[in-house]
C-alpha positions in Angstrom: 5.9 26.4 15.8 9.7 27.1 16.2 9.1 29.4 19.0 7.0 26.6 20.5 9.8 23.8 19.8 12.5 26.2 21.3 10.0 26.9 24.5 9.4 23.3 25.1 13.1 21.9 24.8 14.5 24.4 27.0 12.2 24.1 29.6 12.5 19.8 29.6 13.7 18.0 32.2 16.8 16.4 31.0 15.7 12.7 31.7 12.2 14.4 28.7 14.5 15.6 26.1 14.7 13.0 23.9 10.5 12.5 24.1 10.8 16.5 23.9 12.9 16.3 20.0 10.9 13.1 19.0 7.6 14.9 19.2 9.4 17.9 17.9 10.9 16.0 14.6 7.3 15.4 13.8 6.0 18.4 13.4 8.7 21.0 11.8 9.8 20.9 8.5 13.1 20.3 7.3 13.6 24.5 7.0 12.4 24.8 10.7 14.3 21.8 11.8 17.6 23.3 10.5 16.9 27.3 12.6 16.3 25.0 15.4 19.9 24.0 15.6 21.2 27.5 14.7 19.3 28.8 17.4 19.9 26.4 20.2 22.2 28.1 23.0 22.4 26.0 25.1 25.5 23.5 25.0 24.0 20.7 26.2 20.9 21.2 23.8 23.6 21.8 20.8 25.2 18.5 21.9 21.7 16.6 21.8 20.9 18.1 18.5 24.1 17.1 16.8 23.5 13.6 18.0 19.9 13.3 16.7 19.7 11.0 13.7 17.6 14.0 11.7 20.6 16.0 12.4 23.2 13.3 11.0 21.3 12.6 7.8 20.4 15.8 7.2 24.3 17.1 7.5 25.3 18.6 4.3 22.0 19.0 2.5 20.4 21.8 1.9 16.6 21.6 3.5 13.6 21.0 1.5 11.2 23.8 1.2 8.1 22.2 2.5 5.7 24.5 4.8 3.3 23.0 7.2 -0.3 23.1 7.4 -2.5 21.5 9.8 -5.7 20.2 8.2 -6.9 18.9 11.7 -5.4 17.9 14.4 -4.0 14.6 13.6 -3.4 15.5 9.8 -0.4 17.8 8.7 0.1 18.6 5.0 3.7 19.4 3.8 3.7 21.4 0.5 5.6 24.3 -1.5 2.8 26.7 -3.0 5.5 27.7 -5.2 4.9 24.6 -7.1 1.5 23.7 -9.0 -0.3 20.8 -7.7 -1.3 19.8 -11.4 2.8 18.7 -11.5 3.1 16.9 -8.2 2.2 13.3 -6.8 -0.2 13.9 -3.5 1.4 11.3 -1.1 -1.2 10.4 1.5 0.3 8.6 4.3 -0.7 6.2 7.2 1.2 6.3 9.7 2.5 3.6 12.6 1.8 3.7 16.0 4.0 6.6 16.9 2.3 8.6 14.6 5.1 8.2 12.0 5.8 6.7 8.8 8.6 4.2 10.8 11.4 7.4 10.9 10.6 10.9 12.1 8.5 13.0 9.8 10.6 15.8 9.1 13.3 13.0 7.9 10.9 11.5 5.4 9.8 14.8 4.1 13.2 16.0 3.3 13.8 12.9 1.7 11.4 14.1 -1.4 11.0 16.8 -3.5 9.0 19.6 -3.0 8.6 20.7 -6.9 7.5 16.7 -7.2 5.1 16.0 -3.9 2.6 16.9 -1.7 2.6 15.1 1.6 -0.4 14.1 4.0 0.7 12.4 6.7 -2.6 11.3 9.3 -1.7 10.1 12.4 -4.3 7.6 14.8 -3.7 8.7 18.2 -6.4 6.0 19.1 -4.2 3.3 17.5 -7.6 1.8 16.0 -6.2 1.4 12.4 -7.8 4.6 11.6 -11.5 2.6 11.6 -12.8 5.1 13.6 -11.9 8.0 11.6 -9.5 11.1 12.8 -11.0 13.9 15.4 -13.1 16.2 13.0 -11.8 14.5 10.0 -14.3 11.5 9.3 -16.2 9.5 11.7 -15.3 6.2 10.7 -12.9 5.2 7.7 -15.0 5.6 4.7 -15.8 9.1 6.1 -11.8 9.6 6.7 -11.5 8.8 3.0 -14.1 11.3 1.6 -12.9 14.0 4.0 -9.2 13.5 1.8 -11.1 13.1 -1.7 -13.0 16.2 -0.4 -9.6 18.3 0.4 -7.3 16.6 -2.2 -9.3 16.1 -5.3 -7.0 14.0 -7.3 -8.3 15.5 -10.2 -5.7 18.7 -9.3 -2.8 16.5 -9.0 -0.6 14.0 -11.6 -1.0 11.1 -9.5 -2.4 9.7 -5.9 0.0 7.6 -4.0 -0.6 6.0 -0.9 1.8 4.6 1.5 1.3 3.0 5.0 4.0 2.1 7.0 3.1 -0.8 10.2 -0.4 0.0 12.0 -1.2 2.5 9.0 -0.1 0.1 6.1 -3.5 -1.8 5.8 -5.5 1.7 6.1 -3.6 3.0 3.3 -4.4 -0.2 1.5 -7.8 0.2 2.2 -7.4 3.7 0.6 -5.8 2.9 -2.1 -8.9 0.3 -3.5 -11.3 3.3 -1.9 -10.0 6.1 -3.8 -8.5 4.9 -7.1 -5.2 5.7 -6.2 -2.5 5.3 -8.8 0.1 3.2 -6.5 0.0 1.7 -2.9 2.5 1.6 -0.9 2.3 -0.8 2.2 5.4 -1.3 4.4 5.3 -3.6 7.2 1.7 -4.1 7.3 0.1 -5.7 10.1 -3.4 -7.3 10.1 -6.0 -4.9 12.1 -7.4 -6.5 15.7 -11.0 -6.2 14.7 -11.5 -9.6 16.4 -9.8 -9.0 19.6 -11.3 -5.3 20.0 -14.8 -6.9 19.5 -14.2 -8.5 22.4 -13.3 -6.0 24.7 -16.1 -4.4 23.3 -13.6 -1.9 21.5 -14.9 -3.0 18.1 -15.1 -0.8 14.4 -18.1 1.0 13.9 -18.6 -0.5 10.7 -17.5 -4.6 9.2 -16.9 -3.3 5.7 -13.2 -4.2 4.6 -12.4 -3.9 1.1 -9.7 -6.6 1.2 -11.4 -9.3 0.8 -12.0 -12.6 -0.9 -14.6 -11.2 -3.3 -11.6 -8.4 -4.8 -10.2 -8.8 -8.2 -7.1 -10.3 -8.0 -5.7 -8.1 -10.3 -3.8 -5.0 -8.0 -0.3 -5.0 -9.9 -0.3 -1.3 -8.5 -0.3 -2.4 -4.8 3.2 -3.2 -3.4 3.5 -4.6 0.2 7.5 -3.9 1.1 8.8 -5.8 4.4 11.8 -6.7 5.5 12.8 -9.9 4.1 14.1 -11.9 7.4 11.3 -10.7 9.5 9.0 -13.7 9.3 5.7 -11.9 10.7 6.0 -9.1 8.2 6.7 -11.6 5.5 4.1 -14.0 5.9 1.5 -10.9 6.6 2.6 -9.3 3.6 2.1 -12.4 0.9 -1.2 -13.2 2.8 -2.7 -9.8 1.6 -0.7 -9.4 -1.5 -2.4 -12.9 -2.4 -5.8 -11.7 -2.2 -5.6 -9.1 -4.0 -2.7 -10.4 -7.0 -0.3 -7.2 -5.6 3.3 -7.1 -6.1 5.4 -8.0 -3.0 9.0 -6.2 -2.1 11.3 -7.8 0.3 14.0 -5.9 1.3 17.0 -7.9 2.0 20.1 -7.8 5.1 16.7 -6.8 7.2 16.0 -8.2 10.9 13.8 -5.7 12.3 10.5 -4.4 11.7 11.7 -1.0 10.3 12.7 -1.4 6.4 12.6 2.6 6.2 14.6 3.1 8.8 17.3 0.8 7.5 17.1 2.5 4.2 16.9 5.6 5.6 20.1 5.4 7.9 21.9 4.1 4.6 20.8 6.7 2.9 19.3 5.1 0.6 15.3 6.3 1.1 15.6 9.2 -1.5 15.9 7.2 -4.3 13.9 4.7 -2.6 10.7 6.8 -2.3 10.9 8.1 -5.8 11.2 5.0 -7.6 8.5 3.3 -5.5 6.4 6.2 -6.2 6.8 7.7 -9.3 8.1 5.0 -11.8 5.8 3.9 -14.4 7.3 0.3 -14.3 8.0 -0.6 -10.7 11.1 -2.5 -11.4 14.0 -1.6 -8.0 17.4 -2.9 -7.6 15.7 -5.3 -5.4 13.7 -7.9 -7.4 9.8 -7.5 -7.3 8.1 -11.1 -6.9 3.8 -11.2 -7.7 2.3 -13.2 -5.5 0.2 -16.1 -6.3 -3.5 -16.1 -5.3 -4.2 -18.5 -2.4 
């Protein structure tokens, strides 16, 4: 994949480069990522490099020891076999539109630990909120779901988290109430266009939503996280967390829809991830308001 990375920068067209490392930050790992530099040439490649924000945050740290795996073609696993899975959290994550969870991938992954996590990051090149499954991994979403019970038991792991971030923070919602999983993580959720893609005659496969009015409103272990001045993510997020009595996280001195790239850019994500994921009681720096049931 380095090779590949290497090939495809030096043979871009300036005006591609920066489409060229965007699709290239999602697919190496941190260890990759930092060869890349070491092995770029070229000045004006160097200079790009240095200016990339995975290059800025990752100055100074030493890069995690993830390897890559492709399960299928839209689902990448980042783990160290070094480290039992019995010990580690399996992280499944949705992710947005650009096939991200909101920052590049090899920036998230080397913001957790590799003796602690095991990351699955699916991507929906469709942008159908996953409802139609992933190419040769589940034909629709309940098939998308067994394929990762299937793969991932989460009998060989400590704990399941799921985490969604914009298009994919609903499906890993819907995951989460699916497959048992200990915590869910939604960040800047946004309501699937079911009704809409009905119309264009685009619609699901399948009706079955598991958020609905007939839950338990009982979900303390769901946690919808949006930025706090956004008013769309705000009022998307209590909407949902109402249904189903989940927690809801705003995250303050927010505007935009991107509350990991603001923590991320402040360096902040690190300890962001691992509290939100692996504390017993959920309790950040930011206060944690239930919703009530509407």
């Amino acid at each position: 994949m380095l090779d590949l990375a290497l090939e495809r920068l030096t043979g871009a067209e300036s005006r591609r480069r920066g489409m060229v490392f965007n699709q290239i930050e999602d697919m190496l790992t941190p260890m990759e990522y930092a060869e890349l530099g070491r092995r770029l040439d070229d000045p004006e490649l160097a200079a790009a490099y240095a200016r990339r924000s995975v290059t800025r945050r990752m100055a100074g740290q030493e890069p995690r020891s993830f390897q890559r795996n492709r399960i299928a073609a839209d689902v990448l696993l980042f783990s160290d076999p070094a480290y039992p899975s019995a010990a580690k959290t399996l992280l499944v994550g949705f992710a947005g539109r650009l096939g991200r969870l909101m920052i590049p991938n090899v920036g998230f992954v080397q913001c957790l630990a590799p003796e602690s996590f095991d990351i699955l990051i699916l991507a929906d090149p469709a942008k159908h909120h996953f409802r139609g499954g992933l190419p040769g991994y589940g034909k629709d979403f309940p098939g998308l779901v067994a394929a990762v019970q299937r793969d991932f038991p989460a009998a060989s792991y400590k704990r399941v988290v799921a985490i969604g971030a914009s298009m994919g923070g609903l499906p890993s919602v819907w995951f989460g109430l699916m497959a048992g999983a200990n915590r869910t993580i939604c960040i800047g959720g946004r309501a699937a266009w079911d009704v809409t893609r009905l119309l264009e005659g685009d619609g699901p496969a399948h009706a079955y939503d598991p958020i609905c009015a007939c839950c338990t409103a009982n979900h303390p272990e769901i946690v919808f996280v949006y930025t706090r001045d956004h008013r769309i993510d705000r009022v998307q997020a209590e909407h949902f967390a109402g249904i189903l009595g989940a927690q809801t996280l705003p995250i303050p001195g927010v505007k935009d829809h991107s509350p990991l790239g603001h923590l991320w850019e402040t360096g902040s994500l690190p300890a962001f991830l691992a509290q939100i994921t692996q504390a017993r009681s959920f309790r950040p720096r930011w206060v944690v308001r239930k919703s009530a049931q509407s």
